[in-house]
VOPAGU-2260 file (C-alpha; in pm, 1 decimal, decimal comma):
REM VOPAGU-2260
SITE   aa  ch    i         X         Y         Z
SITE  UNK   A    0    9257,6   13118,5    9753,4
SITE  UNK   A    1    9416,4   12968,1   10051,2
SITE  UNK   A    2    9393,3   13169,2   10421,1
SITE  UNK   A    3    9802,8   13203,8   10356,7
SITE  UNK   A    4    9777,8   13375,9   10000,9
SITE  UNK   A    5    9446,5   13615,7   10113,8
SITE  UNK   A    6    9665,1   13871,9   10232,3
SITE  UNK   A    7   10051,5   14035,5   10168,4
SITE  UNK   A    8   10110,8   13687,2   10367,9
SITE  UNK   A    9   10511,6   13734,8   10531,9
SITE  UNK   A   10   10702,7   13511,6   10272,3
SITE  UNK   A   11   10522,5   13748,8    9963,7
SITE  UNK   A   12   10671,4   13588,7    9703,5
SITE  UNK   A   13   10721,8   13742,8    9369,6
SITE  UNK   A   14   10780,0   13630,4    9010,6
SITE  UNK   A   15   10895,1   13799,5    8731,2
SITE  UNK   A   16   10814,6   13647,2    8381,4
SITE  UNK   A   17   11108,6   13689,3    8158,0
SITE  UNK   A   18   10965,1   13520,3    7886,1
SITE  UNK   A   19   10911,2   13782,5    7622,1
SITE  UNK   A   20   11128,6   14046,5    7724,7
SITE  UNK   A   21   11411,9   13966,2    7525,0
SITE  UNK   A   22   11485,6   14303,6    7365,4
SITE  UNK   A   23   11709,8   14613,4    7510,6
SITE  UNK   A   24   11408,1   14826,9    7617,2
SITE  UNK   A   25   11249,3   14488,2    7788,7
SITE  UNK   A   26   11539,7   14363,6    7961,2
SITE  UNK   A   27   11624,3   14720,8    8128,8
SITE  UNK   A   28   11239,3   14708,4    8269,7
SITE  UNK   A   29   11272,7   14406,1    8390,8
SITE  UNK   A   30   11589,5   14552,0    8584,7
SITE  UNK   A   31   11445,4   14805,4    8698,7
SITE  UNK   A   32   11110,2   14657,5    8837,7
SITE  UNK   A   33   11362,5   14399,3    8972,7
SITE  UNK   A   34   11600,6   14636,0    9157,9
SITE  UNK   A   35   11301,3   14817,8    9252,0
SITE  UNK   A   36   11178,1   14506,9    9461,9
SITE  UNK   A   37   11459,1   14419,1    9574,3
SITE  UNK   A   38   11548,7   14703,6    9752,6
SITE  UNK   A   39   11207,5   14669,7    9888,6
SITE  UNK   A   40   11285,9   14344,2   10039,0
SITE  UNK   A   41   11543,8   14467,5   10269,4
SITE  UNK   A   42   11221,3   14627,6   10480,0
SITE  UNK   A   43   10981,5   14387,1   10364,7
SITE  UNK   A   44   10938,8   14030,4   10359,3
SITE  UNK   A   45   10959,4   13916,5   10019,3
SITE  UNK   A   46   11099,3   13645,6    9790,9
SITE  UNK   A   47   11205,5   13733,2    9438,8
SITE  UNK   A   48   11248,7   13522,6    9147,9
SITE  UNK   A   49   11333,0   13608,5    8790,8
SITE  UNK   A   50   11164,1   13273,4    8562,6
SITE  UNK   A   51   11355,2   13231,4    8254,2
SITE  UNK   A   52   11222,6   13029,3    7969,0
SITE  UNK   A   53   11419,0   12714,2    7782,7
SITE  UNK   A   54   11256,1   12503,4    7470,1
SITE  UNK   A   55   11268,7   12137,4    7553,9
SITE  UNK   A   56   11390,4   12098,1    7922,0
SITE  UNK   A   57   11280,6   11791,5    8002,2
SITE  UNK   A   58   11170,0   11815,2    8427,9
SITE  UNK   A   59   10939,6   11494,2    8448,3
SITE  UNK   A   60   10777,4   11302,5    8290,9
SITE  UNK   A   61   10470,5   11532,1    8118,7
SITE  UNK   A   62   10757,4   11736,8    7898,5
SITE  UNK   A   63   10928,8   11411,4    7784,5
SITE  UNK   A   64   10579,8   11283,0    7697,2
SITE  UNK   A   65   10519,1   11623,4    7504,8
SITE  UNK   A   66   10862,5   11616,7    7337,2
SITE  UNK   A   67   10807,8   11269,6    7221,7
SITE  UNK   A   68   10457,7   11406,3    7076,2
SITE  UNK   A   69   10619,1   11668,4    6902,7
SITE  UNK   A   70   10923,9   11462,5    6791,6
SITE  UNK   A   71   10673,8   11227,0    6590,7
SITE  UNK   A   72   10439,1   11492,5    6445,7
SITE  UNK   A   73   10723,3   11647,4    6352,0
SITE  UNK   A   74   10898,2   11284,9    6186,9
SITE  UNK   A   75   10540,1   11209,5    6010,8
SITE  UNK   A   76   10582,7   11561,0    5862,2
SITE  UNK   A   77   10887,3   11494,4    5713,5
SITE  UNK   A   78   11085,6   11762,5    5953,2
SITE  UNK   A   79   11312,5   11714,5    6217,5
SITE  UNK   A   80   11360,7   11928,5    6517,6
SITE  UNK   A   81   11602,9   11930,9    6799,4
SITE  UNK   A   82   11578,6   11771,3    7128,8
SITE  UNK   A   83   11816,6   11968,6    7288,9
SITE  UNK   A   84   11757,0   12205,2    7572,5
SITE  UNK   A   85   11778,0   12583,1    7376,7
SITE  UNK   A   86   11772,4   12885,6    7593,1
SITE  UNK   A   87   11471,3   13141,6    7497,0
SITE  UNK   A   88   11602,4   13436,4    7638,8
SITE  UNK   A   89   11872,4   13689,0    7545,0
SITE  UNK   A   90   12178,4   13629,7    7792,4
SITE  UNK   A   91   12191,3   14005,2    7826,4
SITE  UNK   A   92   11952,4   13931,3    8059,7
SITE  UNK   A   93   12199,3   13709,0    8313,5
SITE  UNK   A   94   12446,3   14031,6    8272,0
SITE  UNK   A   95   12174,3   14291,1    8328,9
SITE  UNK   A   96   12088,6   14095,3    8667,9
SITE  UNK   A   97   12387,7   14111,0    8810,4
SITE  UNK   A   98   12388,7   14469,7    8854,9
SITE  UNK   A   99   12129,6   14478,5    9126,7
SITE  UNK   A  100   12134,7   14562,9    9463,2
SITE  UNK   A  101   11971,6   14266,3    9635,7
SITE  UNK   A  102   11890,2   13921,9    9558,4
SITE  UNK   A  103   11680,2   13772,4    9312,2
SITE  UNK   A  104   11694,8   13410,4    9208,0
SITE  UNK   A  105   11751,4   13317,5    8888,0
SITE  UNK   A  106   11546,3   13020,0    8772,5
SITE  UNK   A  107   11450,9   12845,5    8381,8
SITE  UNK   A  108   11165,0   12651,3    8312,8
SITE  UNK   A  109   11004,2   12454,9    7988,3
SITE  UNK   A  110   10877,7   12730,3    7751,4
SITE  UNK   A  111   10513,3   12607,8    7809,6
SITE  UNK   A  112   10201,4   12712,0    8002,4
SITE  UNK   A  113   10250,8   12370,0    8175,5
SITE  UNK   A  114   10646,9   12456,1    8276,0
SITE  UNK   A  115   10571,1   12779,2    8367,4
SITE  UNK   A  116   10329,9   12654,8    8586,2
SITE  UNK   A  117   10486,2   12409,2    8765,1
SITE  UNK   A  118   10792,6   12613,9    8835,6
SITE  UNK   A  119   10543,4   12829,9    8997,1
SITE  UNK   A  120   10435,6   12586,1    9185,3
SITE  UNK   A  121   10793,3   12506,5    9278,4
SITE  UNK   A  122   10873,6   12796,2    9425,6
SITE  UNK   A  123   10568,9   12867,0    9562,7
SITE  UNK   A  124   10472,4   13192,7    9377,4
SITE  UNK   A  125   10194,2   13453,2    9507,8
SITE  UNK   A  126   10165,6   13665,5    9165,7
SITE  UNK   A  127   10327,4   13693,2    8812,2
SITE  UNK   A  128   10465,7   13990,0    8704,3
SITE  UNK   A  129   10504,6   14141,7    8434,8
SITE  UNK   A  130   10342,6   13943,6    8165,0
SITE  UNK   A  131   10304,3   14058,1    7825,3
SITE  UNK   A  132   10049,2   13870,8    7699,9
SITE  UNK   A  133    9760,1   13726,6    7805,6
SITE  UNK   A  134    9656,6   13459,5    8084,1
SITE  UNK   A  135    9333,1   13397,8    8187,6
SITE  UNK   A  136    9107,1   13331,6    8494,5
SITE  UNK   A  137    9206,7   12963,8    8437,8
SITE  UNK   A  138    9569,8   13074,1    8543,4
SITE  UNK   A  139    9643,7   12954,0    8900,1
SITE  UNK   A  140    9775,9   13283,6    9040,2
SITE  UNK   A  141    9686,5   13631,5    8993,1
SITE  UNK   A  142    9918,1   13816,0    8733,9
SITE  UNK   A  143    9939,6   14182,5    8668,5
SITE  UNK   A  144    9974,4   14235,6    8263,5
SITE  UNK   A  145   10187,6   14511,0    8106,5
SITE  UNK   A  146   10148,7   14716,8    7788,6
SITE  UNK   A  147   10472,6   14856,5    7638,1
SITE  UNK   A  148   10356,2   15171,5    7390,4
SITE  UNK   A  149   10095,7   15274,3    7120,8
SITE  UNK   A  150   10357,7   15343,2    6907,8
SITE  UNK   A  151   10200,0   15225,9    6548,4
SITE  UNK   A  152    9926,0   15472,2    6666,1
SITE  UNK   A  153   10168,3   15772,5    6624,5
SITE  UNK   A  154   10407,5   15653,7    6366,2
SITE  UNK   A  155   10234,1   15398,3    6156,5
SITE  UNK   A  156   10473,9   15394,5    5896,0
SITE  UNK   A  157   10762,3   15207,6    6120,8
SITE  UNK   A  158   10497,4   14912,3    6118,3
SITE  UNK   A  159   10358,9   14663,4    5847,0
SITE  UNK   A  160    9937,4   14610,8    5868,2
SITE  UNK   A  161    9973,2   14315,4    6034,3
SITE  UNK   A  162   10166,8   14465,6    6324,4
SITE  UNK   A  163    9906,5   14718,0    6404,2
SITE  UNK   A  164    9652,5   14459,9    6390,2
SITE  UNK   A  165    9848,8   14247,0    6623,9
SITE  UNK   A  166    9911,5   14548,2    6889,8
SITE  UNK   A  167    9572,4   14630,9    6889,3
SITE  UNK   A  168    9453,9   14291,5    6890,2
SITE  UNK   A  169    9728,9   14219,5    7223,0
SITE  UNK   A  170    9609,8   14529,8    7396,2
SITE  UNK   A  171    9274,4   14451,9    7399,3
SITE  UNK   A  172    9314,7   14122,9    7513,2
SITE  UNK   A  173    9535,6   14217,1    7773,8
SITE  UNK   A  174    9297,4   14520,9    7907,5
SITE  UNK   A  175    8999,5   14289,6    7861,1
SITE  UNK   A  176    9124,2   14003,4    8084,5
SITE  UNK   A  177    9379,8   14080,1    8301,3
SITE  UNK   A  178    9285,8   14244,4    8648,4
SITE  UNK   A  179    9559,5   14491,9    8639,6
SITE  UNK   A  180    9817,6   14633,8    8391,7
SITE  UNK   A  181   10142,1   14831,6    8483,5
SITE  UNK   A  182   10284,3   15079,8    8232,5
SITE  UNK   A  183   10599,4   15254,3    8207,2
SITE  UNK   A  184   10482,5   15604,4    8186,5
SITE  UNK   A  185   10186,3   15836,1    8271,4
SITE  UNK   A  186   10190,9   15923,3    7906,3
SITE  UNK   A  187   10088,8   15501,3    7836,6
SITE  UNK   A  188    9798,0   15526,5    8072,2
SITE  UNK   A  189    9646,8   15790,6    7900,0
SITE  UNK   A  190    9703,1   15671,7    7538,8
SITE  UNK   A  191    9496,3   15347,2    7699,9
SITE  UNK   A  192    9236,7   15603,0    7841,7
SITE  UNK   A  193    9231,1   15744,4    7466,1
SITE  UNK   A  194    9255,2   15396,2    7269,6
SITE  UNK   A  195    9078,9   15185,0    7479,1
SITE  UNK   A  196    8784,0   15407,7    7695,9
SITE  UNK   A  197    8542,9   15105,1    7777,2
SITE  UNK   A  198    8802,9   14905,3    7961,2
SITE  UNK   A  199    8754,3   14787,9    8332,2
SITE  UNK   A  200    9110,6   14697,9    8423,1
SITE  UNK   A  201    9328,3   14873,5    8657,2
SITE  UNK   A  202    9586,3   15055,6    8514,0
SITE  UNK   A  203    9906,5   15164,4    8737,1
SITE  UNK   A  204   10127,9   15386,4    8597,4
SITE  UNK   A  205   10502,6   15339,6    8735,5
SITE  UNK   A  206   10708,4   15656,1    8802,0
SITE  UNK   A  207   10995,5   15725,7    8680,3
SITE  UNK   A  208   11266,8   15567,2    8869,6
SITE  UNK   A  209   11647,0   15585,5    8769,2
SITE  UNK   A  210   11797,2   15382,9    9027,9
SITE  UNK   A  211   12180,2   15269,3    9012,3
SITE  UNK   A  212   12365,6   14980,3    9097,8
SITE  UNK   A  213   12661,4   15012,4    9354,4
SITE  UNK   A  214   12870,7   14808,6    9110,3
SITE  UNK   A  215   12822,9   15131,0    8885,9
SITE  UNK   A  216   13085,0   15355,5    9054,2
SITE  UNK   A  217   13366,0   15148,6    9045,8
SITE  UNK   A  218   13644,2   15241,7    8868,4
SITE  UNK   A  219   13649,5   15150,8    8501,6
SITE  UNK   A  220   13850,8   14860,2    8457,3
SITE  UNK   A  221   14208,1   14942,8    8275,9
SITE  UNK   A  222   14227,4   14993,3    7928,9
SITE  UNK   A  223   13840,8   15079,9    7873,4
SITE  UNK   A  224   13962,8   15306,6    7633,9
SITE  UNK   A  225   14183,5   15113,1    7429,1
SITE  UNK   A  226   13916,5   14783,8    7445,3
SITE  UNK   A  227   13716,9   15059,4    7261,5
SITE  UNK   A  228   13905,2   15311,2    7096,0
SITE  UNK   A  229   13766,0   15566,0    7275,3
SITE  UNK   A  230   13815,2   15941,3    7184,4
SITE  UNK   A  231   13856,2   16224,2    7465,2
SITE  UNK   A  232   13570,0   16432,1    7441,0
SITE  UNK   A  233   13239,7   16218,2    7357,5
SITE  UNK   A  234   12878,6   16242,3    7402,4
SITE  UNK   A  235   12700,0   15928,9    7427,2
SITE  UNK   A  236   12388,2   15757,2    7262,8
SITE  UNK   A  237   12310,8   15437,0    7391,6
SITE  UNK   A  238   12003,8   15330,3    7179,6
SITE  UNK   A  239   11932,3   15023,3    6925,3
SITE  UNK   A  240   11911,3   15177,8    6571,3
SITE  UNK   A  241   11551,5   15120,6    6593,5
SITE  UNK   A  242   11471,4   15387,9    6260,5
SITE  UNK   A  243   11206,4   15607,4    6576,5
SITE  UNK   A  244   11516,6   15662,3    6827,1
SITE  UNK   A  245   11646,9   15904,7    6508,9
SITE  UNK   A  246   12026,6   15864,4    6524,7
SITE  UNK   A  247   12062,1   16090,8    6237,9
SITE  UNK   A  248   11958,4   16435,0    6417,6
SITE  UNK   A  249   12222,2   16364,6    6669,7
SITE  UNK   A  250   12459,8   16288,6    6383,6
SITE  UNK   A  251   12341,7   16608,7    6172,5
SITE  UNK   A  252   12392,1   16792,0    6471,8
SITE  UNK   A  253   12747,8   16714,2    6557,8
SITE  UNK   A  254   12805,4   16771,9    6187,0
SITE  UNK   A  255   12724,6   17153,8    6275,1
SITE  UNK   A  256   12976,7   17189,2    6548,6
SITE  UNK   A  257   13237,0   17303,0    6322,9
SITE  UNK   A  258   13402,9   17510,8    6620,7
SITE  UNK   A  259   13451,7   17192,3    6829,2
SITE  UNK   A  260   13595,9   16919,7    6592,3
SITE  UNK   A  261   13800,3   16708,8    6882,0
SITE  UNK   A  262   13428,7   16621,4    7018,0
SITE  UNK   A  263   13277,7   16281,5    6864,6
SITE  UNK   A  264   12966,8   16102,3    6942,8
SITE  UNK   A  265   13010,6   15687,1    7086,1
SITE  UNK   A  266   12712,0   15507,8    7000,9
SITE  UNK   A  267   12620,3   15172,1    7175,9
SITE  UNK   A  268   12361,5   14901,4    7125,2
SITE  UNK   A  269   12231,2   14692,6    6835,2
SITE  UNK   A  270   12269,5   14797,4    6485,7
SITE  UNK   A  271   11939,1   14673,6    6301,1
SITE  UNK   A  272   11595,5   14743,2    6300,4
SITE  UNK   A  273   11425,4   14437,0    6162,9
SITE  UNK   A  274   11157,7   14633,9    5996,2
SITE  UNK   A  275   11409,4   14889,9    5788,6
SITE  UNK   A  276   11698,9   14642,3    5725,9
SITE  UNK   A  277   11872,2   14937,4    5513,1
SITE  UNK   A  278   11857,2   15164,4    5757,3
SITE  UNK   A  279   12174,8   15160,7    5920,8
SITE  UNK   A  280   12339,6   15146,3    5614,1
SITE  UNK   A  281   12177,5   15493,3    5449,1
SITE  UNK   A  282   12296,6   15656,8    5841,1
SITE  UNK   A  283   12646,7   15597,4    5761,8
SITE  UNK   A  284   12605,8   15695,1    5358,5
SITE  UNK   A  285   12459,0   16010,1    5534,5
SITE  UNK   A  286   12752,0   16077,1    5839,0
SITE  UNK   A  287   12988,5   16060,3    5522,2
SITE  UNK   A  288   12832,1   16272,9    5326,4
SITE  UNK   A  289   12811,5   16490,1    5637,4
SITE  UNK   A  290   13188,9   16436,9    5677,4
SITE  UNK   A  291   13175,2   16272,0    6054,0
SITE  UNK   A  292   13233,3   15932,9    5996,2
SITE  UNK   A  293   13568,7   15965,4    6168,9
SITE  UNK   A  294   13379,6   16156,4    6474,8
SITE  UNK   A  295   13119,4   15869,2    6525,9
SITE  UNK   A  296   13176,9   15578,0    6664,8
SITE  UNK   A  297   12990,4   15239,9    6655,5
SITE  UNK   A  298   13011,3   14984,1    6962,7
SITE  UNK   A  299   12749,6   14762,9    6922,3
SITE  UNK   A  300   12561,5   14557,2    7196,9
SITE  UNK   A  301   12816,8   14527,8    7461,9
SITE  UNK   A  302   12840,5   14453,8    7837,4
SITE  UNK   A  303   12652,0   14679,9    8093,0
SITE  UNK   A  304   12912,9   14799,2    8314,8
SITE  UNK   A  305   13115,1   14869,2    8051,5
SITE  UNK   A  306   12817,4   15070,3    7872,1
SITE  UNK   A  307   12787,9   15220,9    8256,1
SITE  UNK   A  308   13126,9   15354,7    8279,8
SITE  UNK   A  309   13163,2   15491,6    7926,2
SITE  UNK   A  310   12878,7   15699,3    8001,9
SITE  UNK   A  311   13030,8   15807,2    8325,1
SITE  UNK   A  312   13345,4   15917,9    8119,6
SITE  UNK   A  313   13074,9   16115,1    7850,6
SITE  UNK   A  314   13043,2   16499,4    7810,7
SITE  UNK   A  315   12672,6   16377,3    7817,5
SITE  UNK   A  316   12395,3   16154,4    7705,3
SITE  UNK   A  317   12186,3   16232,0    7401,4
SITE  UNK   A  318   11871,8   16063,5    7319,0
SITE  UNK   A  319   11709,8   16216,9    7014,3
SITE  UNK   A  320   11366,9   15969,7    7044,3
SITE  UNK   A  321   11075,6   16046,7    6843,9
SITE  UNK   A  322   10855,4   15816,2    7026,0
SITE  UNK   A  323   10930,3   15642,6    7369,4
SITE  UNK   A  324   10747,8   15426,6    7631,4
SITE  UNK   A  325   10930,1   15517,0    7907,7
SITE  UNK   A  326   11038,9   15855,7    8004,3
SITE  UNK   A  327   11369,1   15887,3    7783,7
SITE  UNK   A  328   11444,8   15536,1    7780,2
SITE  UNK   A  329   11650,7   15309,6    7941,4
SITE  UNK   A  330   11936,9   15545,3    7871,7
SITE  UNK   A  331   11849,0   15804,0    8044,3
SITE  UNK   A  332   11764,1   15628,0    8326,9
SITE  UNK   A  333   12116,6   15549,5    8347,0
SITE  UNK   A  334   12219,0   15868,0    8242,4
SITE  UNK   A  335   12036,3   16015,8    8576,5
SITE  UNK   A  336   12124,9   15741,0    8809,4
SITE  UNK   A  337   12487,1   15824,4    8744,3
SITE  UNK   A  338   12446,1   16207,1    8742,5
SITE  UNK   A  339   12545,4   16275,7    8367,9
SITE  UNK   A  340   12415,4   16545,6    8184,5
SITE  UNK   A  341   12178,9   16454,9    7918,7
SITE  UNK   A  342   12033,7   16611,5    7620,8
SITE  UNK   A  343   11638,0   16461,4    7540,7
SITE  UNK   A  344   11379,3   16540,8    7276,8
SITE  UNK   A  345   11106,6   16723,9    7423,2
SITE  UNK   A  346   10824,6   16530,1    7345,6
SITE  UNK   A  347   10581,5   16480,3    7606,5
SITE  UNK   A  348   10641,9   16129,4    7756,9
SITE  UNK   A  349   11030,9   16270,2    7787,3
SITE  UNK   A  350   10847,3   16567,7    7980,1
SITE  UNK   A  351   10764,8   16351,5    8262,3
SITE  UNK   A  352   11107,4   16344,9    8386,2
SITE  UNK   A  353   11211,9   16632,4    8634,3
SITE  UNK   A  354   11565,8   16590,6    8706,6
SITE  UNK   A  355   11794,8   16888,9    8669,0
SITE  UNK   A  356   12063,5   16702,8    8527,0
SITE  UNK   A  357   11821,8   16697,8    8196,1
SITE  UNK   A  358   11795,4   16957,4    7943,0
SITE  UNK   A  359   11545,3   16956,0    7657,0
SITE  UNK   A  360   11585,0   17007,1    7277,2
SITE  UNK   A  361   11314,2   17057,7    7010,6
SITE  UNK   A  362   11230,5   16727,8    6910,1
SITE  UNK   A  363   11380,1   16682,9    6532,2
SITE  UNK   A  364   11572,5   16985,2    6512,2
SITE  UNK   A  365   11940,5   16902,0    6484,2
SITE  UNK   A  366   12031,7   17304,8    6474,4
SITE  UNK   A  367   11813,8   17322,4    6839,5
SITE  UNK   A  368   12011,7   16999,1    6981,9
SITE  UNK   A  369   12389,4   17143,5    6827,0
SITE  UNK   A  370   12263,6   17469,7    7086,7
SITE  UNK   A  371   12284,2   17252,6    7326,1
SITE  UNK   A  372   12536,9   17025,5    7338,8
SITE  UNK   A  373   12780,6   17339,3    7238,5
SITE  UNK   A  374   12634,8   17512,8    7575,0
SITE  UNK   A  375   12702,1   17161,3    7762,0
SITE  UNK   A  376   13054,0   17110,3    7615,0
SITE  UNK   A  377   13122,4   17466,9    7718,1
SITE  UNK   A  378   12959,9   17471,6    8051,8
SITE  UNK   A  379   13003,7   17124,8    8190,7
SITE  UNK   A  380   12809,2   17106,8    8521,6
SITE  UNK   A  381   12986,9   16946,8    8854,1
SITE  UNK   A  382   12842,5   16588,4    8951,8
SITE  UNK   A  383   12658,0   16448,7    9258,5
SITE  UNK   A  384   12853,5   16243,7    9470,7
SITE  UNK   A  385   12799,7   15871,2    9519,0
SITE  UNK   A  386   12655,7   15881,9    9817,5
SITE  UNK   A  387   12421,4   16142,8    9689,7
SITE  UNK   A  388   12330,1   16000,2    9379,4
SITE  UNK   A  389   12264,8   15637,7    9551,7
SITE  UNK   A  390   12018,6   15810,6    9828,2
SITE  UNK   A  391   11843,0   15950,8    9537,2
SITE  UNK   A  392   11808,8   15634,2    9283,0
SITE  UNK   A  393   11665,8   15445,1    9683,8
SITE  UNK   A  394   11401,3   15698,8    9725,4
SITE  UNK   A  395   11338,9   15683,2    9321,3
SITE  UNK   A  396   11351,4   15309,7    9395,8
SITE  UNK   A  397   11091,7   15344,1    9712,4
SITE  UNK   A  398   10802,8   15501,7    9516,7
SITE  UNK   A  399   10869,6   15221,8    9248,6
SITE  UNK   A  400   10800,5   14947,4    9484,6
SITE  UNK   A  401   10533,1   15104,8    9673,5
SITE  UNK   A  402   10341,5   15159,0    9297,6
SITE  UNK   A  403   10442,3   14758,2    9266,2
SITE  UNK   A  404   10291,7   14653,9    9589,7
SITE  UNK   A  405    9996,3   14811,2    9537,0
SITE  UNK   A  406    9936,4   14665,8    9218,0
SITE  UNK   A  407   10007,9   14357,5    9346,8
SITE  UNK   A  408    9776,4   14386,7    9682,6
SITE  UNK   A  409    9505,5   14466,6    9392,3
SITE  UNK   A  410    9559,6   14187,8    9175,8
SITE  UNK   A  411    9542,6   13933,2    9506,3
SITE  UNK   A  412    9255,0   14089,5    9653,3
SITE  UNK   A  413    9080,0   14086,4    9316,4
SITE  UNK   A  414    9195,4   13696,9    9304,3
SITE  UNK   A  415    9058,0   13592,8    9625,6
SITE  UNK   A  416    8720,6   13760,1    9555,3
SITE  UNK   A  417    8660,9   13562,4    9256,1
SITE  UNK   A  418    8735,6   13216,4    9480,5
């Protein structure tokens, strides 16, 4: 390694691998690590970039050579394919990055190891981060890997054979050659101590850091409630209907508020769970037999600041998780960067987060989690004030980046030992 990349040289700069991150849960880490960093930058010298990846964008002349190669495998096979540029990443992830306090620049490459790493080399990269798969010591700059969860260890019933096999198979790759690994949670790090106890990589565990935007306390724009058909009095849940984030305890539960029938539950994010395509559709055969289906209401996937200020509007946030990666997931990071009350199954990852503006319910039990969202709707705390609730997400932010840095300074250091 060069004399000017042997140390956190002035112009650090930093690039974050989009390419694979294309689901809800990915793109708000991504955001998060982003923000995180960026918000470093203002006292430290860094460069951020966020690399998105696009099939066939054609940059010189090795990807038109490539394209051509493919184009006439493809022809002898009978099959044609497209030579158009196609994004590979959701466009979530443009909104997403717009609510950050800082600046990162946005920039696409060819979706191959050879686009990647010239774009690298374009912007003159020190380290890759996060990447969720594997590289190698052939790679040209160090990279710090990330593993999301161990989920098909606890639930293997949400997954097919193959699935576990491929997990497994990932993680160990990922342990076995990268230098360094973050993870979302404390909880992570040990299920890798407990999985995989003969590994030599680093692992960094990255706190738990609810951080908002300033964009976030804006007022809503006019007519939020109309664009949606919001009700009055609403908790929110702000998951994918993945079948583990167990929608139905929430909806049992509001089913058993019989003495507060104006409140209603606003759900946002995607409806489907690739592996369980039915299961969406037995949730709302249950919510009508459970005689809510006028009480619950279905937004899908839709903008973040207007996802940000319907929660601000909520009587609270519920997240009724059976198995996360993060402490509470992405919505209750939210939920505490704004200061809404939320109510989070207590299992042990959601444990990890110590904010007083989260109460716990028994994880399953829709009678425990109706206790407490009566007690919230009758006892609605007061709410931190902007200023307050910024100072907080920057000193969330602040450990964040420090755990970033230092996983970074490893990864280097372990880089320019090995030149």
């Amino acid at each position: 390694m060069s004399g000017k990349k042997d140390q956190m040289k002035s112009g650090l700069t930093i690039a974050l691998l989009g390419r694979y991150f294309g689901w809800g849960g990915g793109i708000e880490l991504l955001r998060v690590i982003g923000h995180a960093l960026a918000l470093k930058a203002n006292s430290e010298p860094l460069k951020l970039y966020l690399l998105l990846p696009v099939e066939n964008r054609l940059e010189c002349r090795e990807d038109v050579l490539e394209l051509g190669a493919r184009l006439v495998s493809n022809l002898a096979k009978l099959k044609l394919i497209s030579h158009k540029e196609r994004p590979l990443y959701d466009p979530n992830m443009l909104d997403s990055f717009t609510h950050i306090d800082g600046h990162i620049t946005i920039v696409f490459h060819n979706d191959t190891n050879g686009g990647l790493i010239r774009c690298l080399q374009k912007i003159d990269a020190d380290v890759v981060l996060p990447v969720l798969g594997c590289l190698d010591d052939s790679f040209p700059l160090p990279w710090l890997g990330y593993i999301y969860d161990f989920q098909h260890k606890y639930y293997p019933q949400f997954f097919d054979a193959d699935t576990c096999r491929g997990r497994d198979l990932l993680f160990g790759n990922t342990l076995k050659l990268a230098k360094a690994v973050i993870v979302n949670s404390q909880s992570v790090k040990n299920d890798i101590a407990t999985f995989s106890p003969d590994h030599s990589c680093r692992v960094f565990a990255m706190p738990f850091a609810a951080t908002p935007a300033h964009s976030w306390f804006d007022a809503p724009e006019d007519g939020l409630h109309v664009k949606y058909n919001l009700p009055d009095n609403y908790f929110v849940i702000s998951n994918q209907f993945w079948i583990h984030k167990s929608h139905g305890t929430a909806f049992e539960a509001l089913a058993m508020l019989r003495q507060a029938p104006e409140v209603h539950i606003v759900c946002t994010g995607l409806m489907e769970d690739h592996r369980f395509p039915h299961y969406f559709a037995e949730l709302q055969a249950k919510i009508e037999a459970w005689g809510v289906a006028d009480r619950i209401h279905f937004l899908g996937h839709i903008p973040k600041l207007d996802q940000i200020q319907i929660m601000k509007m909520a009587i609270g946030v519920i997240q009724p998780t059976l198995f996360e990666g993060g402490p509470g997931g992405g919505s209750i990071y939210d939920a505490v960067a704004l200061g809404v009350p939320a109510i989070v199954s207590d299992i042990m990852i959601n444990r990890e987060i110590m904010e007083e503006s989260v109460r716990f319910f028994t994880v399953g039990s829709a009678e425990d989690l109706a206790t407490k969202m009566c007690e919230l709707i009758l006892n609605r705390p007061g709410r931190p004030s902007t200023e307050t609730l910024i100072a907080r997400g920057r000193e969330r932010a602040e450990l964040l980046g420090d755990t970033l840095l230092k996983a970074i300074e490893y990864v280097m250091l372990q880089s320019s030992r090995r030149r």
